[in-house]
Backbone and ligand atoms as CSV (ligand in chain L), in Angstrom:
chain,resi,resn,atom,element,x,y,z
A,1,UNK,N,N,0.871,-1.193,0.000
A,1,UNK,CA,C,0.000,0.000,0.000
A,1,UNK,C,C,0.904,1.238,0.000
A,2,UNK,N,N,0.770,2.141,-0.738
A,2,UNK,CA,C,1.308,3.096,-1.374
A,2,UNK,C,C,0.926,4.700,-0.525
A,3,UNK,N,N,1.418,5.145,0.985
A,3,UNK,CA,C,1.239,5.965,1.662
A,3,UNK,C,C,1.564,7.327,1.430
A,4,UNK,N,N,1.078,8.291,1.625
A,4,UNK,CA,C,0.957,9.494,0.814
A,4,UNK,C,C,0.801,10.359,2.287
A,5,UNK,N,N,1.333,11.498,2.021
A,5,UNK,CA,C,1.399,12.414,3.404
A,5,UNK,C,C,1.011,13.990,3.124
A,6,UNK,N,N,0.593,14.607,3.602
A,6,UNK,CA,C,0.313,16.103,3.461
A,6,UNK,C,C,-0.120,16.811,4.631
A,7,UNK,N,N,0.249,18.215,4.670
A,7,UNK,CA,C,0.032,18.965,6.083
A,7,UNK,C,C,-0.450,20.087,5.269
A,8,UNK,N,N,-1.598,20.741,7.174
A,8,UNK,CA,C,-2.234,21.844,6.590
A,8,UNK,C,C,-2.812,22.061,7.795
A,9,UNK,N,N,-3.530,23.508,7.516
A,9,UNK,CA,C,-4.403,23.859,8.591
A,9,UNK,C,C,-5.927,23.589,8.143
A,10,UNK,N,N,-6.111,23.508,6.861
A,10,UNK,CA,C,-8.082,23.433,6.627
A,10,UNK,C,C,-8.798,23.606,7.340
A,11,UNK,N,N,-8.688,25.183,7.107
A,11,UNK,CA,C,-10.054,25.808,8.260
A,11,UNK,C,C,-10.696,26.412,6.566
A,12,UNK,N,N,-12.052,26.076,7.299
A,12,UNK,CA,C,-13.150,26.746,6.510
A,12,UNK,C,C,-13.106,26.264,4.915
A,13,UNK,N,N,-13.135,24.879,5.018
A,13,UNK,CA,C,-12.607,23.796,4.007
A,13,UNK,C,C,-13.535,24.361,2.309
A,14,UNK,N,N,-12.537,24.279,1.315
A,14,UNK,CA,C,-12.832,24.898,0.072
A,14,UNK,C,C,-12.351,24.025,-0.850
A,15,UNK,N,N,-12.923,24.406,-2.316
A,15,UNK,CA,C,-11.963,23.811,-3.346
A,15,UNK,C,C,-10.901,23.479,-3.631
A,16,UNK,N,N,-10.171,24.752,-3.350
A,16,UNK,CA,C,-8.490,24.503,-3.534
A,16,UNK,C,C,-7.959,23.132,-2.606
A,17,UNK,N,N,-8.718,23.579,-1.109
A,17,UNK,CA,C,-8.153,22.139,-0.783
A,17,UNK,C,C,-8.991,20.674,-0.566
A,18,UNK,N,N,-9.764,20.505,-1.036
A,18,UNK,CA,C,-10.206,19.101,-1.794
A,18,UNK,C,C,-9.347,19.019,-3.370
A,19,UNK,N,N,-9.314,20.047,-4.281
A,19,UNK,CA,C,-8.435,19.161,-4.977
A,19,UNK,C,C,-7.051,18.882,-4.997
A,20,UNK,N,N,-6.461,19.501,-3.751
A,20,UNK,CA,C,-5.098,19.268,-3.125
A,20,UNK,C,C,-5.424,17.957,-2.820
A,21,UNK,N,N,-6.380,17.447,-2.048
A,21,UNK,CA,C,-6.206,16.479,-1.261
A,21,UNK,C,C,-6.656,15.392,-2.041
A,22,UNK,N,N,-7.231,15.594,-3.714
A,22,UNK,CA,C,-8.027,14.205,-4.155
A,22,UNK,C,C,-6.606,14.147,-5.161
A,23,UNK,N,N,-5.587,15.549,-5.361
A,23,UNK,CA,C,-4.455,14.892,-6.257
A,23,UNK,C,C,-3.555,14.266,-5.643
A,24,UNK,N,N,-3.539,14.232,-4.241
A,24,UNK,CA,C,-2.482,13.950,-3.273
A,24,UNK,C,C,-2.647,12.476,-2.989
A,25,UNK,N,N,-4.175,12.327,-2.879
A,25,UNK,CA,C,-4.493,10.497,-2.701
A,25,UNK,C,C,-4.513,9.695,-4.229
A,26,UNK,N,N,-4.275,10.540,-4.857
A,26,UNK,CA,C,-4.089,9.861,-6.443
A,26,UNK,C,C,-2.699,9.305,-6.921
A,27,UNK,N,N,-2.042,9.719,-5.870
A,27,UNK,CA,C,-0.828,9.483,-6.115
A,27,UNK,C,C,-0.292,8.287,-5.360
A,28,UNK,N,N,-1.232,8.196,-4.498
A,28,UNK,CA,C,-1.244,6.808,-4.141
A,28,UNK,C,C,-2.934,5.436,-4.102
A,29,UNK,N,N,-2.624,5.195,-2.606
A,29,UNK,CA,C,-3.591,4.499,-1.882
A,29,UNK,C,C,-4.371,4.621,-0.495
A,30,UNK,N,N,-3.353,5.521,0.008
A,30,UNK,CA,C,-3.764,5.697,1.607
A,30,UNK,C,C,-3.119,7.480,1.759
A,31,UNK,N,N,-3.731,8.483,2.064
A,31,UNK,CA,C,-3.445,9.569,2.767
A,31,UNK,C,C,-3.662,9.734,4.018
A,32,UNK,N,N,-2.086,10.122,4.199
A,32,UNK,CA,C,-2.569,11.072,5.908
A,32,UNK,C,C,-2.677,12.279,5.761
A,33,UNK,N,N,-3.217,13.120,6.435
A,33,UNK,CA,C,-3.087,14.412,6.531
A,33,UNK,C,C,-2.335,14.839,8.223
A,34,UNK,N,N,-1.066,15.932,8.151
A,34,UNK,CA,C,-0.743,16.280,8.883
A,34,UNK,C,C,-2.073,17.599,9.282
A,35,UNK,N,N,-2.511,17.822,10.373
A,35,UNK,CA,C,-3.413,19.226,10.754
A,35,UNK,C,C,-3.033,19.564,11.659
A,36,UNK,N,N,-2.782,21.254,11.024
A,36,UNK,CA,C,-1.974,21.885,12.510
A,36,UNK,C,C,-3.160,21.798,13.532
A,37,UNK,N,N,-2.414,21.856,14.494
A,37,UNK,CA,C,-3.333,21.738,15.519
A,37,UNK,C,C,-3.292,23.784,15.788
A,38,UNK,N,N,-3.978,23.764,16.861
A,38,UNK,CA,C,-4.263,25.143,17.324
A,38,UNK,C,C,-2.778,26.030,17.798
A,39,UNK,N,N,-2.315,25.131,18.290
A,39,UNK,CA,C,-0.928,25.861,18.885
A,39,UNK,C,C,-0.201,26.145,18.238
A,40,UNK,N,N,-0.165,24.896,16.830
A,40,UNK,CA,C,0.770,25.453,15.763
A,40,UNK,C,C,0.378,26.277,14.573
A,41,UNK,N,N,-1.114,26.846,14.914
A,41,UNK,CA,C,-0.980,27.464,13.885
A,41,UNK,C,C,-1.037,29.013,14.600
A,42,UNK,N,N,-1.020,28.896,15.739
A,42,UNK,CA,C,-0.108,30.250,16.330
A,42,UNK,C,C,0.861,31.022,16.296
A,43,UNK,N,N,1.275,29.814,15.990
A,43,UNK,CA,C,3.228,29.716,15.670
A,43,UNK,C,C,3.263,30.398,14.272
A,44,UNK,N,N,2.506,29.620,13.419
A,44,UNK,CA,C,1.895,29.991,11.747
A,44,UNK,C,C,1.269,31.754,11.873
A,45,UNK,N,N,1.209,32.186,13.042
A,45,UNK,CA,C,0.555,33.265,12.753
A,45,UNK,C,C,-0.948,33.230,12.190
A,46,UNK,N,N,-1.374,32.265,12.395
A,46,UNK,CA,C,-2.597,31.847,11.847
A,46,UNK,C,C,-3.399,31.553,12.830
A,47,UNK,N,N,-4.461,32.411,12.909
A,47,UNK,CA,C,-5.967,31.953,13.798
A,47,UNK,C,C,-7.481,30.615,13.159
A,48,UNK,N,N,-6.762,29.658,13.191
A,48,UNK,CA,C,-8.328,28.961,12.466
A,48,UNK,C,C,-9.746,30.305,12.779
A,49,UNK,N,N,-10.519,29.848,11.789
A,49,UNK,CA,C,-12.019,29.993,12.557
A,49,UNK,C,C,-12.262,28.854,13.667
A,50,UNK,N,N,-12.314,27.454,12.561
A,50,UNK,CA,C,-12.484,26.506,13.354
A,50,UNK,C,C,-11.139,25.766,14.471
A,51,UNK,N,N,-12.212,24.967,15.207
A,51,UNK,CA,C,-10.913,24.415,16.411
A,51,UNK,C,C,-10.235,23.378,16.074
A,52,UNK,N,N,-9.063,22.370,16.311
A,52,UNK,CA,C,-8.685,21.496,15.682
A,52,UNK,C,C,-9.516,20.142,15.353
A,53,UNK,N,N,-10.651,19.841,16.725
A,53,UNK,CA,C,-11.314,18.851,16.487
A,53,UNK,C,C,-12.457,19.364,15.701
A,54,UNK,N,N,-12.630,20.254,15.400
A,54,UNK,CA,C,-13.840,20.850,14.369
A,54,UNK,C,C,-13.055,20.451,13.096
A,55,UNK,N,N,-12.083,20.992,12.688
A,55,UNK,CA,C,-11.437,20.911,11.630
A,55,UNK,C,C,-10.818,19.470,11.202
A,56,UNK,N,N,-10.828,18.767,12.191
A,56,UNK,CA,C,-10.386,16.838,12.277
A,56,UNK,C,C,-11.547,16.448,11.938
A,57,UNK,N,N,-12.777,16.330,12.753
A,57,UNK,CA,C,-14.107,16.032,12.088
A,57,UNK,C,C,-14.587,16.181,10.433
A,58,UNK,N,N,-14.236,17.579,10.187
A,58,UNK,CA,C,-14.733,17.926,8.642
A,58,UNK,C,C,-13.872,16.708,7.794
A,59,UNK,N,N,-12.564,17.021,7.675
A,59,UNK,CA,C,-11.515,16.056,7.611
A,59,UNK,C,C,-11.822,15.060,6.810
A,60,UNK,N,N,-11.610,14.162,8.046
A,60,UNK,CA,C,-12.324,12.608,8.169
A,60,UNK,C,C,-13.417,12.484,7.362
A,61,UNK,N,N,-14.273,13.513,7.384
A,61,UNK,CA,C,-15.369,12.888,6.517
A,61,UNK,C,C,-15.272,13.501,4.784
A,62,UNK,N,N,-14.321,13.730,4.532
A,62,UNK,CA,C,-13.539,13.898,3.003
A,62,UNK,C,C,-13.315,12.623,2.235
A,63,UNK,N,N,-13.881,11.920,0.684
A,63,UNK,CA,C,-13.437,10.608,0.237
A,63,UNK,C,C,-11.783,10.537,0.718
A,64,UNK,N,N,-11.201,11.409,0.346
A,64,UNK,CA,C,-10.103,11.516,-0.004
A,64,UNK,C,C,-8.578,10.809,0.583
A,65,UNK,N,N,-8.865,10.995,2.186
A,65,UNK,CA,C,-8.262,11.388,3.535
A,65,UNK,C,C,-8.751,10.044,4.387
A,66,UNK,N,N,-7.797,9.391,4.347
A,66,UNK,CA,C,-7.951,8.012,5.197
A,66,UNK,C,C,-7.374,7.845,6.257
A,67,UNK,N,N,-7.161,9.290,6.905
A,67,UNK,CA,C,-5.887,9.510,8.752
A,67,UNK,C,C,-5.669,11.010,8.546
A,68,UNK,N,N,-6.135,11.429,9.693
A,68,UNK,CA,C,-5.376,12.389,10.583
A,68,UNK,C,C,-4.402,12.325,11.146
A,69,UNK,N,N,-3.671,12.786,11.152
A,69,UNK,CA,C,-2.781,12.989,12.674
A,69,UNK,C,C,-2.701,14.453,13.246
A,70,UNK,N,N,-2.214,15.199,14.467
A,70,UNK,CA,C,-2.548,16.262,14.282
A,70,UNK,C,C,-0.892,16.713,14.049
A,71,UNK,N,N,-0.147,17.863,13.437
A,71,UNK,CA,C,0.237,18.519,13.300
A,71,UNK,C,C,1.084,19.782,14.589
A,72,UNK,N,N,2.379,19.325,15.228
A,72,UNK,CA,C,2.558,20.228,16.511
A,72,UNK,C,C,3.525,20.867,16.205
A,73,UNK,N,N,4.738,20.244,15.003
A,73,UNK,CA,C,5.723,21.138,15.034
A,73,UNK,C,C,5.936,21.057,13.798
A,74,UNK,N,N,7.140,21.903,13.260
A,74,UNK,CA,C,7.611,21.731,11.539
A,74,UNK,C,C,8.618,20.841,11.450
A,75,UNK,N,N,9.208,20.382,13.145
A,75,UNK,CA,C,10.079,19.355,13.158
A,75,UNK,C,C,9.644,17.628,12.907
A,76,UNK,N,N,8.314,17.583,12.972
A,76,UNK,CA,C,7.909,16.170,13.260
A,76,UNK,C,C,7.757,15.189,11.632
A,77,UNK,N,N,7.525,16.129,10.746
A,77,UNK,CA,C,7.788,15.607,9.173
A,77,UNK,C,C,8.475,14.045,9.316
A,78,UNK,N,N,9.816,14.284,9.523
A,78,UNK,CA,C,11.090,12.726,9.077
A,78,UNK,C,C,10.014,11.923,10.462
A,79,UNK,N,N,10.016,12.051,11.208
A,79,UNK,CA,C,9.553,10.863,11.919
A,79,UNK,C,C,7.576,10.731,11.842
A,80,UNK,N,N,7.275,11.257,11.384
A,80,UNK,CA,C,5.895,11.155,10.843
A,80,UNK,C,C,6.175,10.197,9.278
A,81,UNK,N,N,7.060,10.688,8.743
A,81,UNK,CA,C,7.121,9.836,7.617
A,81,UNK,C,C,7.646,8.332,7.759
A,82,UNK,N,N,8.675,8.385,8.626
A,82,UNK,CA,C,8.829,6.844,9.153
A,82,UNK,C,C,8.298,5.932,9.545
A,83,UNK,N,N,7.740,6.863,10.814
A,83,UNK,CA,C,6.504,6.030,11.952
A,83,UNK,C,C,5.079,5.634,10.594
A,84,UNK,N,N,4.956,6.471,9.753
A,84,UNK,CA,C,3.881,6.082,8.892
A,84,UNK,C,C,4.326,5.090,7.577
A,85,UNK,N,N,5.573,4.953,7.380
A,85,UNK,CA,C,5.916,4.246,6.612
A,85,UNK,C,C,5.225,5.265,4.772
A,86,UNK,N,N,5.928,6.471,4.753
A,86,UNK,CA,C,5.143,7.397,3.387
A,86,UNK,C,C,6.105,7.359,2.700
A,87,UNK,N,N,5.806,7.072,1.471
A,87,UNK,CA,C,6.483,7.372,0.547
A,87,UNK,C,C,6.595,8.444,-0.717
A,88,UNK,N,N,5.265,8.964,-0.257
A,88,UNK,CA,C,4.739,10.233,-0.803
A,88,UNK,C,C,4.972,11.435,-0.381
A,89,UNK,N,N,5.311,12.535,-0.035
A,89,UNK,CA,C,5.164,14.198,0.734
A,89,UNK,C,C,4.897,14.767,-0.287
A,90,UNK,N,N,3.492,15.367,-0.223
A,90,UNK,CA,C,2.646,16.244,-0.867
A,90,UNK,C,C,2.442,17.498,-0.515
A,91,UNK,N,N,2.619,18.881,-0.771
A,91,UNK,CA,C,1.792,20.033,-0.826
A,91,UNK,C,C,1.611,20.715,-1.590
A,92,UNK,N,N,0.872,21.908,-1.679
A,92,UNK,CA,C,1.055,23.035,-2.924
A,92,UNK,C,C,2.077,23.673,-2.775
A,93,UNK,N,N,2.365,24.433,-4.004
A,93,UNK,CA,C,3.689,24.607,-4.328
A,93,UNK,C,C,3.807,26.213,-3.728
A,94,UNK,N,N,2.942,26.566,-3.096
A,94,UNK,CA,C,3.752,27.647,-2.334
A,94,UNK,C,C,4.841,27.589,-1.310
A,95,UNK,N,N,4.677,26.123,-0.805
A,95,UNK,CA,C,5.700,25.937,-0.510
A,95,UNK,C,C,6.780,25.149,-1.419
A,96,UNK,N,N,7.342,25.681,-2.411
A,96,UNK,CA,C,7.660,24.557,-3.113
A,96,UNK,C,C,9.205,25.039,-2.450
A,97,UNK,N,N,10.091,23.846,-2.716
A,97,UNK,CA,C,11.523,23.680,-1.904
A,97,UNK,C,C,11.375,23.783,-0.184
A,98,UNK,N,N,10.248,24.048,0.572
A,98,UNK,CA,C,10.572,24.527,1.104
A,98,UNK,C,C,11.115,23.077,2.443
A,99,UNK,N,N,10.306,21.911,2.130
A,99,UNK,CA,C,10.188,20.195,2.605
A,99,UNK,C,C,11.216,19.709,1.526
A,100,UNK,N,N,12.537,20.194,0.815
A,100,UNK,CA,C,13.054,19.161,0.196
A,100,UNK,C,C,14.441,18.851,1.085
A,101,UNK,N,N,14.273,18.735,2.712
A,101,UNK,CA,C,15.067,18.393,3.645
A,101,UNK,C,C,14.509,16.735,3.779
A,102,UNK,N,N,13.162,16.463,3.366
A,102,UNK,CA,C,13.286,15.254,3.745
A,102,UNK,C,C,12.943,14.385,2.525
A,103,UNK,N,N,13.507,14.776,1.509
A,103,UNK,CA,C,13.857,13.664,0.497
A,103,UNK,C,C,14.872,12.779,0.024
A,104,UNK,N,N,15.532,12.420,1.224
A,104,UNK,CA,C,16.035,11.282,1.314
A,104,UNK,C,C,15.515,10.242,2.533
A,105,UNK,N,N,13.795,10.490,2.620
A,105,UNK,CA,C,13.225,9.426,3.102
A,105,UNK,C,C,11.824,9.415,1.891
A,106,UNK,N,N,11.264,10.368,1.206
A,106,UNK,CA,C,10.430,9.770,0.419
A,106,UNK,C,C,10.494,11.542,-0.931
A,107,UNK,N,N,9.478,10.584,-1.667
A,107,UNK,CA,C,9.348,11.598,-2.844
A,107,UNK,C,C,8.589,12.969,-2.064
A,108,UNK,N,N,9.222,13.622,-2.800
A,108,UNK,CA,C,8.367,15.389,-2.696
A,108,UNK,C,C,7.875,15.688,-3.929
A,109,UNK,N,N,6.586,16.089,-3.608
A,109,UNK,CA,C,5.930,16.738,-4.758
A,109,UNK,C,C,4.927,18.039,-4.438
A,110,UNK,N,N,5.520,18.882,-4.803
A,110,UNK,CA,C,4.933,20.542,-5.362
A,110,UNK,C,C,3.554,20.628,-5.942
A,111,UNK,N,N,2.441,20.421,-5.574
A,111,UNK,CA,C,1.684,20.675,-6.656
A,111,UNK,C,C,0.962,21.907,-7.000
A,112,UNK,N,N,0.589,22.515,-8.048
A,112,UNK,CA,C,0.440,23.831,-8.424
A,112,UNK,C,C,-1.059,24.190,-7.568
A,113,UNK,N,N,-0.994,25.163,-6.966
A,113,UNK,CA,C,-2.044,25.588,-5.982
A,113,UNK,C,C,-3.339,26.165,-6.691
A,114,UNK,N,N,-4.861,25.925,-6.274
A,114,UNK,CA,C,-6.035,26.580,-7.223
A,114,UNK,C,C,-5.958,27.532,-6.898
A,115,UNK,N,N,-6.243,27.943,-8.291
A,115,UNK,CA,C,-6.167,30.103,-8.061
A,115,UNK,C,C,-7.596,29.867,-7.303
A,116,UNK,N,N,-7.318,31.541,-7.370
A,116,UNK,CA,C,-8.731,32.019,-6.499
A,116,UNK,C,C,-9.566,31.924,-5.697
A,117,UNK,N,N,-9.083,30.881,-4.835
A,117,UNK,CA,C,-9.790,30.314,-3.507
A,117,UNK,C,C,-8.392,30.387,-2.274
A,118,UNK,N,N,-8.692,31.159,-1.481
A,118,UNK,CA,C,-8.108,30.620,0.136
A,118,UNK,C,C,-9.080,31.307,0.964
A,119,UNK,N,N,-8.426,30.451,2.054
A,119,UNK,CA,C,-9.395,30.806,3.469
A,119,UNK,C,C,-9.158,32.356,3.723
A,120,UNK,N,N,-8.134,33.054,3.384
A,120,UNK,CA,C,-8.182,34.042,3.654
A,120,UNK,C,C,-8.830,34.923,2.932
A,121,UNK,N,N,-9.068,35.284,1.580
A,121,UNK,CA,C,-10.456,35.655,0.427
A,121,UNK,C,C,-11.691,35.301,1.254
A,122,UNK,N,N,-11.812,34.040,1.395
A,122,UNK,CA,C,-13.400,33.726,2.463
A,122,UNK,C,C,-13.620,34.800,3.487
A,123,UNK,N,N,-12.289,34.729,4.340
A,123,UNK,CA,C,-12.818,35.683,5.535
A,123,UNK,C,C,-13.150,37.013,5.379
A,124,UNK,N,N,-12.055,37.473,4.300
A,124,UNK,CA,C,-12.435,38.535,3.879
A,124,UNK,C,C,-13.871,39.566,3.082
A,125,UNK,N,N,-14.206,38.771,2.249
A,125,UNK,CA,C,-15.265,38.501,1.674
A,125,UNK,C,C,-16.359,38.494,2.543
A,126,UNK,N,N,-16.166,37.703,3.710
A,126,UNK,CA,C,-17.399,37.421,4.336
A,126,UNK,C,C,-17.478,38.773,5.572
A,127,UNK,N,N,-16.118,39.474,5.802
A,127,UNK,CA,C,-16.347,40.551,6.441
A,127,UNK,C,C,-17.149,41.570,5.633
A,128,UNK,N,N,-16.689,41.723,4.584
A,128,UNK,CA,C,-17.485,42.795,3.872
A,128,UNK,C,C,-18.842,43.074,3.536
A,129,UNK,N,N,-19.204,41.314,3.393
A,129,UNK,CA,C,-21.042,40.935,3.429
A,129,UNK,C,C,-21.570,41.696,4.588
A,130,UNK,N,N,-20.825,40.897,5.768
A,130,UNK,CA,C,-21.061,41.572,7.035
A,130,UNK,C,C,-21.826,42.860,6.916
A,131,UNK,N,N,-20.395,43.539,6.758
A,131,UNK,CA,C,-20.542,44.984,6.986
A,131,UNK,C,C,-21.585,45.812,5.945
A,132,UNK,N,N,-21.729,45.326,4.462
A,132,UNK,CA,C,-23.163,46.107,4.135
A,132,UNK,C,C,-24.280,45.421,4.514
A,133,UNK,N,N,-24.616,44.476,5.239
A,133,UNK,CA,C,-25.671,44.306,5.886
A,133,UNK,C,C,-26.047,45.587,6.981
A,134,UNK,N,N,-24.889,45.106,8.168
A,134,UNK,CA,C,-25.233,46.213,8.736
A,134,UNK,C,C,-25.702,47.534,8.275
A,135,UNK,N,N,-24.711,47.910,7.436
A,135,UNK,CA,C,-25.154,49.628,6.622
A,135,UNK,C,C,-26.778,49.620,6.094
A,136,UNK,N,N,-27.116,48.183,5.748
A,136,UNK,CA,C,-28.322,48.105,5.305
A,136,UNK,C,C,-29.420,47.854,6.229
A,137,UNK,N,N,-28.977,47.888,7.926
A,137,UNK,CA,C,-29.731,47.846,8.559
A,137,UNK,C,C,-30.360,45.971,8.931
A,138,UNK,N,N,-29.851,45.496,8.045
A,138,UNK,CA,C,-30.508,44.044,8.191
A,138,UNK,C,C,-29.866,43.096,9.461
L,1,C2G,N1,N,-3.965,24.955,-1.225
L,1,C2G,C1,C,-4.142,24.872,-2.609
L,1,C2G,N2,N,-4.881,25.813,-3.236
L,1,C2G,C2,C,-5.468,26.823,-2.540
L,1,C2G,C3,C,-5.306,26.897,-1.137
L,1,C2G,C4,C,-4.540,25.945,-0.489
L,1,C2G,O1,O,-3.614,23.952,-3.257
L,1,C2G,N3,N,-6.204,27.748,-3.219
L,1,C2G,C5,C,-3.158,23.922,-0.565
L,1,C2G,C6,C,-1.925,24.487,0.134
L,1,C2G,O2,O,-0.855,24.654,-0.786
L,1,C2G,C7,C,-1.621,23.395,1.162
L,1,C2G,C8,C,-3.024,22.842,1.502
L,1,C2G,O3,O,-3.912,23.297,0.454
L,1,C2G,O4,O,-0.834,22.356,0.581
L,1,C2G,C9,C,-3.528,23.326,2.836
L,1,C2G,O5,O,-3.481,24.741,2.842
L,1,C2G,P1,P,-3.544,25.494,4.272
L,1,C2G,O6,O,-4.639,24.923,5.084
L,1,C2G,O7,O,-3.471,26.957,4.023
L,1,C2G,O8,O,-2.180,24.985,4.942
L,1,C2G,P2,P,-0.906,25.867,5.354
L,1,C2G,O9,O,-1.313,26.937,6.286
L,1,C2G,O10,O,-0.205,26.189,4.119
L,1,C2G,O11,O,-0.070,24.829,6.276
L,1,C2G,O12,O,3.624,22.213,7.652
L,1,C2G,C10,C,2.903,22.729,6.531
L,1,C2G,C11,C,1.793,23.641,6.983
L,1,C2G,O13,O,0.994,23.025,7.970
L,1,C2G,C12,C,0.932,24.036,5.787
């Protein structure tokens, strides 16, 4: 069985990342997903909306995604890939080079990121709804 690995925060789950995650299990048979947990995406400078077990729940119930694990440091990669036996490391390519420290335990692959969707456009977007409501009194 052909193990496949990827990390992320997936808050406020979208396109871009379902088809991250249905090219990432295509490349094999079994995906894990690394998910930052809350603390690390502090570290990330990043506030989820959602909490980690909110965001583990959605998850799990993705075809795609056959394991969680959660996500605590940027150090845990080489022994996440061991302990899981992966031969895959998957993300979008904004980070591209940035995981090619651990390819001399499995393949790295870059994949090109969907335009026009992130969580951060959502939030944004959805502040602005917000706010002409209010102006509109509703
Ligand atoms: N992604 C994508 N297209 C988008 C948005 C995101 O392909 N429009 C990909 C990202 O490249 C990443 C994955 O979806 O591979 C998850 O994105 P985030 O939840 O934003 O994860 P990030 O904060 O980049 O955390 O240790 C690695 C970090 O945990 C990655």
């Amino acid at each position: 069985m052909k193990k496949v690995i990827t990390y992320g925060t997936y808050d406020l789950l979208h396109r871009g990342h379902i088809m991250l995650l249905k090219r990432a299990r295509e490349m094999g048979d079994y995906l894990v997903v690394g998910l930052s947990s809350d603390a690390f995406n502090a570290g990330k400078n990043k506030k989820a909306f959602y909490s980690y077990e909110e965001r583990k729940l959605v998850l799990e119930a993705v075809r795609y995604v056959d394991e969680v694990i959660p996500e605590h440091r940027w150090e845990q990669k080489e022994n996440d890939i061991r302990e899981h036996g992966i031969e895959v490391f998957v993300m979008g390519d904004d980070w591209h080079g940035k995981f090619d420290h651990v390819k001399h335990l499995c393949q790295v692959v870059y994949l090109p990121r969907t335009e026009g969707v992130s969580t951060t456009q959502i939030k944004a977007q959805l502040r602005v709804t917000e706010n002409s409501n209010v102006e509109c009194g509703e």
